[in-house]
Residue frames as a rotation matrix with the C-alpha (Angstrom) as fourth column:
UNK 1
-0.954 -0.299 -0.002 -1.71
0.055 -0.167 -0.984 10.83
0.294 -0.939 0.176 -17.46
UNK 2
-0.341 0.824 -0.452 -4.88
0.938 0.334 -0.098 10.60
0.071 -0.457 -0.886 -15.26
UNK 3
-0.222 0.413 0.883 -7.10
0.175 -0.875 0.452 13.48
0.959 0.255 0.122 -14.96
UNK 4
0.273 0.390 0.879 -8.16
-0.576 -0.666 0.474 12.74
0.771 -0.636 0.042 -11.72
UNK 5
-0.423 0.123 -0.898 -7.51
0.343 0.939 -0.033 11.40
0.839 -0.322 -0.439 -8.31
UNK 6
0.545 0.795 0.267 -8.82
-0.129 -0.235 0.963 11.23
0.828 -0.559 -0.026 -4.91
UNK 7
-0.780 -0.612 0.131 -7.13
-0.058 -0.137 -0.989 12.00
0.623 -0.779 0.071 -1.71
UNK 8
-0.036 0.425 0.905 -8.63
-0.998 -0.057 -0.013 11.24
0.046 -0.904 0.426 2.14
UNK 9
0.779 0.596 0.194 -8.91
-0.573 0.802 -0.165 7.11
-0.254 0.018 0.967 1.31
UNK 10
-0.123 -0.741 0.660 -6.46
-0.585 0.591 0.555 4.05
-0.802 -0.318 -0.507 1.82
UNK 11
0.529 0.710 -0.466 -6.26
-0.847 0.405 -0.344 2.40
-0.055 0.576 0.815 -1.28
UNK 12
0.688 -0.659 0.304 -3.05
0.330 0.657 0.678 0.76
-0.646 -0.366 0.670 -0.67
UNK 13
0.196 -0.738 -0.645 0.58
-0.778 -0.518 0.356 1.40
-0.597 0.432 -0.676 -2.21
UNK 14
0.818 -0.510 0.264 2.19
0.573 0.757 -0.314 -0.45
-0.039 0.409 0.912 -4.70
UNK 15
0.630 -0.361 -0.687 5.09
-0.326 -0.927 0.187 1.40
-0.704 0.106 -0.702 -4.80
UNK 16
-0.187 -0.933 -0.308 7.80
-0.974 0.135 0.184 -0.62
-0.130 0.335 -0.933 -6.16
UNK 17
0.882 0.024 0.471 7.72
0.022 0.996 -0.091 -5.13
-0.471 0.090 0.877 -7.33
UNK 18
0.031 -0.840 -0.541 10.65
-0.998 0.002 -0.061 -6.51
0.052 0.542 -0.839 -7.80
UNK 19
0.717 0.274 0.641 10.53
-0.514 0.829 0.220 -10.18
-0.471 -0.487 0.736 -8.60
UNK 20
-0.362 -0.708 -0.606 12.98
-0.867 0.495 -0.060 -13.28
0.342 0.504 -0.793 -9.89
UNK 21
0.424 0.598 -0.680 12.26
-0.456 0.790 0.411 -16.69
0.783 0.136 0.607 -10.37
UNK 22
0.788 -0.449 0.422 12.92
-0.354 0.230 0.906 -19.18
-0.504 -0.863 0.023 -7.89
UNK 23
0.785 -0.518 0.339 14.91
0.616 0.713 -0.335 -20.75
-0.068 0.472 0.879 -10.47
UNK 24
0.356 -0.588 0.726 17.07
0.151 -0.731 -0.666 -17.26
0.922 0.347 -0.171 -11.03
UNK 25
0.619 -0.131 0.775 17.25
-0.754 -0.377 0.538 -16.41
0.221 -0.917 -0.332 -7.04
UNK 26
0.909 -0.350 0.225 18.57
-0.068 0.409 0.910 -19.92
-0.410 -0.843 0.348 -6.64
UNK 27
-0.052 -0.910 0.411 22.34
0.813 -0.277 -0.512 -19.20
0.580 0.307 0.755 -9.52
UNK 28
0.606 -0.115 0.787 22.76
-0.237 -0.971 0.041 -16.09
0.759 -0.212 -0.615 -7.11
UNK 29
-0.562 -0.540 -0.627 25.62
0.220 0.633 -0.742 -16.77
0.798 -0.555 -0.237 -4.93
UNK 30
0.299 0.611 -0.733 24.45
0.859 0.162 0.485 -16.79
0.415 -0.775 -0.476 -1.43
UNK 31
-0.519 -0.167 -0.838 25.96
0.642 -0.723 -0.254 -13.45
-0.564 -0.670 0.483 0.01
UNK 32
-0.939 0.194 0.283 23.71
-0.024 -0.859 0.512 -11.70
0.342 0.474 0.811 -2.92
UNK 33
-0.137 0.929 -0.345 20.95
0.453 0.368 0.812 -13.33
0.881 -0.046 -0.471 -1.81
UNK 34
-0.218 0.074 -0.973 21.61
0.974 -0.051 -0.222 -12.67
-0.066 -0.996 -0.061 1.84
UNK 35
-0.756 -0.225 -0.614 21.99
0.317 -0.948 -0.043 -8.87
-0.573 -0.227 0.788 0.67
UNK 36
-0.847 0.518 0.123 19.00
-0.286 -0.638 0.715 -8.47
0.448 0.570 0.689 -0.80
UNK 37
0.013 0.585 -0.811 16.85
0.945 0.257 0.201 -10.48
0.326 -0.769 -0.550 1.57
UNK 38
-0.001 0.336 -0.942 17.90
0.988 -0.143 -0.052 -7.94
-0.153 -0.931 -0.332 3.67
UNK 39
-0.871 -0.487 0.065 17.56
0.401 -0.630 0.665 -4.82
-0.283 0.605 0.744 1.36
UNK 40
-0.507 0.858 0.086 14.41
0.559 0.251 0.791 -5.72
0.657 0.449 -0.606 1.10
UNK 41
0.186 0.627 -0.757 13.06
0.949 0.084 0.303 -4.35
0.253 -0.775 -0.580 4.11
UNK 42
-0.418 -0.520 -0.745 14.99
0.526 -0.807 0.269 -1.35
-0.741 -0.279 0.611 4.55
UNK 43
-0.683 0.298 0.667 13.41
0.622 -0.241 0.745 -0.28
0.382 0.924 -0.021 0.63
UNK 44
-0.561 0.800 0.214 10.35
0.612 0.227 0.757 -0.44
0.557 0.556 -0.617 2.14
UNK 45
-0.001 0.029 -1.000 10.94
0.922 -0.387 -0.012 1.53
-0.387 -0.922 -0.026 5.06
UNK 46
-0.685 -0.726 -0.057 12.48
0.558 -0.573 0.600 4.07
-0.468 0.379 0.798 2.87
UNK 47
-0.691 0.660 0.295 9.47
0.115 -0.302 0.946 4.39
0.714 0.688 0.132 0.59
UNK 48
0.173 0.583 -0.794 7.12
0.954 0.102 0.283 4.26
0.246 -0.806 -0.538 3.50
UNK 49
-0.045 -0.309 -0.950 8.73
0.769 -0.617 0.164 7.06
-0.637 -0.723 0.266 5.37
UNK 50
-0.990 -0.077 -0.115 9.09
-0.050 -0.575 0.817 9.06
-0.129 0.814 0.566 1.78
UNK 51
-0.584 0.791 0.181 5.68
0.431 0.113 0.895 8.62
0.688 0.601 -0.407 0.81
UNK 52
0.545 0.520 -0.657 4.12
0.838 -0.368 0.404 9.65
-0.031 -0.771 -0.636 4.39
UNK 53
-0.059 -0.158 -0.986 6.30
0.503 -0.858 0.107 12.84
-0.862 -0.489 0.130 4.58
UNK 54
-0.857 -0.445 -0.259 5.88
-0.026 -0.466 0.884 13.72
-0.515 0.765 0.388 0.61
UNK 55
-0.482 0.787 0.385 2.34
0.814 0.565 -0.136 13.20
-0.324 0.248 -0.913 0.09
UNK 56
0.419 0.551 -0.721 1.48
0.388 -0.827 -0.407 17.00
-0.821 -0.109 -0.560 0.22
UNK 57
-0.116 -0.849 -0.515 4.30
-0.416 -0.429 0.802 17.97
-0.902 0.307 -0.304 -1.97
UNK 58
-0.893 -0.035 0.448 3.58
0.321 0.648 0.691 14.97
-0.315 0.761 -0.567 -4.37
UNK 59
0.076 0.960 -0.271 -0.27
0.775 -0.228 -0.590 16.53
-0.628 -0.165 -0.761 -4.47
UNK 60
0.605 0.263 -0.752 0.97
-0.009 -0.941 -0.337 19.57
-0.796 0.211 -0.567 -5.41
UNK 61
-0.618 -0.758 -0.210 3.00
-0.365 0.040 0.930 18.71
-0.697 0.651 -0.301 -8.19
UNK 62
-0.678 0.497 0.542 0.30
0.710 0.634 0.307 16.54
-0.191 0.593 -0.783 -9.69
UNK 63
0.253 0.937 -0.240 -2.05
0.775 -0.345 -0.529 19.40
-0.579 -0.052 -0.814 -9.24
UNK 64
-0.066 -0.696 -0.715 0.32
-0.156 -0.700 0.697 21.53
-0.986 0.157 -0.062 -10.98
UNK 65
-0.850 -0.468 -0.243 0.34
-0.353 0.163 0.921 19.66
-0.391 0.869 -0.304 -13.80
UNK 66
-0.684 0.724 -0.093 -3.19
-0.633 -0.525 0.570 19.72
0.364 0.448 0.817 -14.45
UNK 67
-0.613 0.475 -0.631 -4.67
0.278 0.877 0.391 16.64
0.739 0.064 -0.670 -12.48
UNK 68
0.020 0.755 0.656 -7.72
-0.584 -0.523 0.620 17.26
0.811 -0.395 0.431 -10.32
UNK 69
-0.737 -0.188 -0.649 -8.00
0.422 0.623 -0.659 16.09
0.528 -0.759 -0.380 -6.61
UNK 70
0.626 0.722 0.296 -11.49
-0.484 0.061 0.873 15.40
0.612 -0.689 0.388 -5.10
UNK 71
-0.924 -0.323 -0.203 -10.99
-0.080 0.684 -0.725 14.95
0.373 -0.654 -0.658 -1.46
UNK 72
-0.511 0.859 -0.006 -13.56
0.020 0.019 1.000 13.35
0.859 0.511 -0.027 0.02
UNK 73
-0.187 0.090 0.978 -15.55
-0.665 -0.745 -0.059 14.19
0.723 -0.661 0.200 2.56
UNK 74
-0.428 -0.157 0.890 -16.25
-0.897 0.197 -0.396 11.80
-0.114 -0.968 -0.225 5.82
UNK 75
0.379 0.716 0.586 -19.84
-0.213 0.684 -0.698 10.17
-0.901 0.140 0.412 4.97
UNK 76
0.772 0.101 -0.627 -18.35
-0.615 0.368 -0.698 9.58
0.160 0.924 0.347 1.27
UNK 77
-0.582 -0.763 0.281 -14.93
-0.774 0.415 -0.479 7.89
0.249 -0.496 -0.832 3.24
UNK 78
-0.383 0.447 0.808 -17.42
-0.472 0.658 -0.587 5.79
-0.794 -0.606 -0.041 5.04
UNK 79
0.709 0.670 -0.219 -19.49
-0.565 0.356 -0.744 4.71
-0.421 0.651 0.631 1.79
UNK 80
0.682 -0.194 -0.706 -16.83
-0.618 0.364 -0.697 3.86
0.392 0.911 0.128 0.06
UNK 81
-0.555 -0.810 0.188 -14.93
-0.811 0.477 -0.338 2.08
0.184 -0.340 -0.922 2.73
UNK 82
0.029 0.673 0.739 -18.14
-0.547 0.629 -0.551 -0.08
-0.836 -0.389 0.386 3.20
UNK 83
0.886 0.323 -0.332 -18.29
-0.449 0.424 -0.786 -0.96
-0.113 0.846 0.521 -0.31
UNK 84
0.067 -0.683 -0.727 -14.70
-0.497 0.609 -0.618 -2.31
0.865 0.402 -0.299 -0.69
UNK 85
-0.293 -0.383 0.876 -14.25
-0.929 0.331 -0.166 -3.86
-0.226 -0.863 -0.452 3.02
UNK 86
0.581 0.304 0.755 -15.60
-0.496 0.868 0.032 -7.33
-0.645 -0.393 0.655 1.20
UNK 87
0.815 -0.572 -0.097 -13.43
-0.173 -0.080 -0.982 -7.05
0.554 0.816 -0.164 -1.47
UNK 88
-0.019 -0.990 0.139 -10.58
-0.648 -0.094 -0.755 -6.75
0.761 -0.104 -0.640 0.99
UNK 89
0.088 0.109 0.990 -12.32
-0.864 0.502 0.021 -9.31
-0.495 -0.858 0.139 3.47
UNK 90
0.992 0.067 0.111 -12.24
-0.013 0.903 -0.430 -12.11
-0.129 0.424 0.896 0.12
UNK 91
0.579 -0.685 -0.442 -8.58
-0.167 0.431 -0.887 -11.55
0.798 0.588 0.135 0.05
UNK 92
-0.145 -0.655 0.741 -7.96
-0.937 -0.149 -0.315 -12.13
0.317 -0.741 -0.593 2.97
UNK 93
0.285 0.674 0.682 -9.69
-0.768 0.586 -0.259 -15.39
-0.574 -0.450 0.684 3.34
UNK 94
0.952 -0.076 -0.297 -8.42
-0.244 0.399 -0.884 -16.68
0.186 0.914 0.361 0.19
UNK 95
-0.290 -0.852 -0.436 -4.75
-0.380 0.520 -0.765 -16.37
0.878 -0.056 -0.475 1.56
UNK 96
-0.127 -0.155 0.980 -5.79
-0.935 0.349 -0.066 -17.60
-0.332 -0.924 -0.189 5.31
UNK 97
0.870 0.492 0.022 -7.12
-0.384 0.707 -0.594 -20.97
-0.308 0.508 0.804 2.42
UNK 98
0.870 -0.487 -0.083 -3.43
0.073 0.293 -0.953 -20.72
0.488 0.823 0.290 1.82
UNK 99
0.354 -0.500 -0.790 -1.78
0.853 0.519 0.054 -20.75
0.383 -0.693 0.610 5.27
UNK 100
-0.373 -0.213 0.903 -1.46
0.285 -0.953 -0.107 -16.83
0.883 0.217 0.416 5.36
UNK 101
-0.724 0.113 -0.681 -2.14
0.674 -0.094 -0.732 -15.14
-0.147 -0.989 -0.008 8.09
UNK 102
-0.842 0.270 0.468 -3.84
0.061 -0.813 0.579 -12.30
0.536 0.516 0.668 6.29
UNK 103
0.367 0.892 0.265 -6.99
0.605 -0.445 0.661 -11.84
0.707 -0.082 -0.703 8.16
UNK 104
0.490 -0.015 -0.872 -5.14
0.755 -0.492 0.433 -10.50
-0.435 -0.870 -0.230 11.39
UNK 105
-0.753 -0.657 -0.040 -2.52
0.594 -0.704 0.388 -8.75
-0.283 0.269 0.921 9.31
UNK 106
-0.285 0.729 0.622 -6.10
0.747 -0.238 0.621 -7.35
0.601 0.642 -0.476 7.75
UNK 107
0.597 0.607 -0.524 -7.82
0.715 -0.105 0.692 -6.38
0.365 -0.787 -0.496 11.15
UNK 108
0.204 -0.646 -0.736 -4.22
0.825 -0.292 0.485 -4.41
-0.528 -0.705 0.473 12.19
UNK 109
-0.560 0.044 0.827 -4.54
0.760 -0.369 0.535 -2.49
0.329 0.928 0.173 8.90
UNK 110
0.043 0.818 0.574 -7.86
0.245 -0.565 0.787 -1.18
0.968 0.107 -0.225 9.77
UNK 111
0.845 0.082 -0.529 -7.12
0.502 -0.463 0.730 -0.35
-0.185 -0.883 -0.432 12.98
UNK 112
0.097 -0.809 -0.580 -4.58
0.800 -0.283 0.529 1.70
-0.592 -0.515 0.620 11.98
UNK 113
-0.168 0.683 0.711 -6.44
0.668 -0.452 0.592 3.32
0.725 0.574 -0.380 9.94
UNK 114
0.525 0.728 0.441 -9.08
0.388 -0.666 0.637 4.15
0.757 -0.164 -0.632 11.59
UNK 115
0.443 -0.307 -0.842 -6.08
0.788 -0.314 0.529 5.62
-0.427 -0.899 0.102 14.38
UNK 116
-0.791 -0.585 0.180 -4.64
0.608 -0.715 0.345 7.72
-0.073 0.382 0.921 11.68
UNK 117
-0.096 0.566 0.819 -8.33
0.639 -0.595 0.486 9.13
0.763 0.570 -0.305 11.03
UNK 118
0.668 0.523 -0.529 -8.38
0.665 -0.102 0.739 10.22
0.333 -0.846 -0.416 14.86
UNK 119
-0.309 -0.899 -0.310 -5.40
0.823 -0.416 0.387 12.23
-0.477 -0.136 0.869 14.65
């Protein structure tokens, strides 16, 4: 188990991958498909909504069990959001190289961000 983590910074979630080939997705009859297409979305709400209201709770459980949490403080937020913002500006570019939208989906990110930090 980690020793430490940091809390106050967006690193993104993975929470959950589920994947299948195209070759597997396409022997699924078509009403499983249809029901997991649309299963899909609802997950992620689910975990979304769980993760934003269980974050304290989930803190304190980890902290329980011996893992340190450094939050960090504003100017170290800022430092370290400068240092990755090209990191998260080359993947975005890389899929827009691949028909992705990803830079706006990028730009709506960080502005929601930075609207959660104003709260």
């Amino acid at each position: 188990m980690a020793k430490y983590a940091t809390a106050g910074f967006s690193f993104g979630t993975t929470g959950l991958v589920w994947v299948i080939s195209n070759r597997a997705w396409g022997q699924l009859p078509a009403p499983v498909q249809d029901a997991l297409t649309k299963a899909g979305p609802v997950a992620e709400q689910n975990f979304c909504t769980y993760a934003d209201s269980n974050e304290d709770a989930e803190r304190g459980v980890l902290e329980k069990g011996g893992m340190t949490v450094i939050d960090l403080a504003p100017a170290e937020r800022s430092a370290l959001q400068q240092k990755l913002a090209p990191v998260a500006d080359e993947w975005a570019t890389d899929l827009d190289r691949r028909g992705k939208p990803a830079t706006p989906v990028l730009h709506q990110l960080r502005d929601i961000i930075a609207g959660d930090k104003e709260k």
